[in-house]
C-alpha positions in Angstrom: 67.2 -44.2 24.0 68.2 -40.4 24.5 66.0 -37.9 26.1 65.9 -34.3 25.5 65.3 -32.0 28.3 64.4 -28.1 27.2 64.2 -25.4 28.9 62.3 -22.4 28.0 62.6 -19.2 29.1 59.2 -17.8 28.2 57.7 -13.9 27.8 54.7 -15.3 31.0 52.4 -12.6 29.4 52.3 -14.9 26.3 51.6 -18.2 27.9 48.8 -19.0 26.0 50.9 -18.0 22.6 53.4 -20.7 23.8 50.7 -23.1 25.0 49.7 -23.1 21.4 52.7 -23.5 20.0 53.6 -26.7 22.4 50.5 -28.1 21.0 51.6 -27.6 17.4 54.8 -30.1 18.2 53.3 -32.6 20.3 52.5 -34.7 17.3 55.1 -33.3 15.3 57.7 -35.3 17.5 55.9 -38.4 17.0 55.4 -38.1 13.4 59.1 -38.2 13.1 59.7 -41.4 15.3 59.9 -40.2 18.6 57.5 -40.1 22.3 56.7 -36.9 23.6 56.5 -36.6 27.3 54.5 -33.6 26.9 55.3 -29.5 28.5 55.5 -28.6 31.5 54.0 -25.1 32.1 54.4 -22.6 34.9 52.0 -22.8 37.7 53.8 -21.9 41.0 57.0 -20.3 41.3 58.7 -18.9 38.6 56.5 -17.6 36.0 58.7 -17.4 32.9 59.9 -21.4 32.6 58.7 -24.4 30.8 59.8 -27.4 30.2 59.3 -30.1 27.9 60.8 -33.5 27.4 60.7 -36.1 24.5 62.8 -39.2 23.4 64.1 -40.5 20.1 65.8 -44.2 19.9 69.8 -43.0 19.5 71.0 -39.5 19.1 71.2 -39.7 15.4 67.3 -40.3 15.4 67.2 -37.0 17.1 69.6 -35.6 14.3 67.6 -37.1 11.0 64.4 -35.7 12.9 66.2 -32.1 13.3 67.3 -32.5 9.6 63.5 -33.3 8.5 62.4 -30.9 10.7 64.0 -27.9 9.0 62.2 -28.7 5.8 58.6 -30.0 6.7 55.8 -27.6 6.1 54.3 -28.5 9.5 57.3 -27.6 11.6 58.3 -24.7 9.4 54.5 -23.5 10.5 55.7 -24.1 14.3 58.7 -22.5 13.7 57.5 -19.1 12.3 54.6 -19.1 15.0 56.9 -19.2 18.0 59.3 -16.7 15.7 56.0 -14.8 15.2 54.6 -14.5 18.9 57.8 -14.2 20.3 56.5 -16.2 23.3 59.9 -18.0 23.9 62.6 -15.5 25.0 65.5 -18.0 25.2 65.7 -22.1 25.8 68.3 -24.8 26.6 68.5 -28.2 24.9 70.5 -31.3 27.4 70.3 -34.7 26.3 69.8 -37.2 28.8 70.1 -41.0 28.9 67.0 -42.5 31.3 67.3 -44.9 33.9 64.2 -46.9 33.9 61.9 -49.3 36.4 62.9 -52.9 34.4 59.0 -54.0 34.6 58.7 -50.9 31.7 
């Protein structure tokens, strides 16, 4: 299993632009085989970073969802919103391998 970890740097007078758009790939993650672990939005601290995390089986899952991504209608849609709102300024993808409990 691989994890991505992303960090967003995010315009905080457009959080509920990017709320909406985390929303919009929630399901999108699973519907290409992988398990969202949901975003992480600011609350205290720094008001211009969000987080989110999800997890395909192997890094080439990740890459054939990438590849499908670019040309399904539903993530195009997510695309051109977060393009259109400008509500993400910058982000950072790290992939991550993670260390479980073994009773999970």
């Amino acid at each position: 299993m691989i994890t991505c970890f992303v960090t967003y740097v995010i315009d905080p007078y457009k959080l509920n632009e990017f709320e909406t758009y985390a929303k919009m790939w929630m399901p999108l993650v699973k519907k290409f085989g992988g398990i969202h672990h949901g975003y992480f939005l600011p609350s205290e601290g720094a008001n211009n970073i969000a987080y989110t995390l999800f997890s395909f089986e192997s890094l080439a899952a990740y890459e054939h969802y990438r590849e499908k991504s670019f040309k399904d209608p539903e993530c195009m849609k997510a695309f051109k919103y977060g393009e259109d709102t400008k509500c993400i300024l910058s982000y950072n993808r790290t992939f991550t391998k993670p260390l479980l409990p073994e009773n999970e």
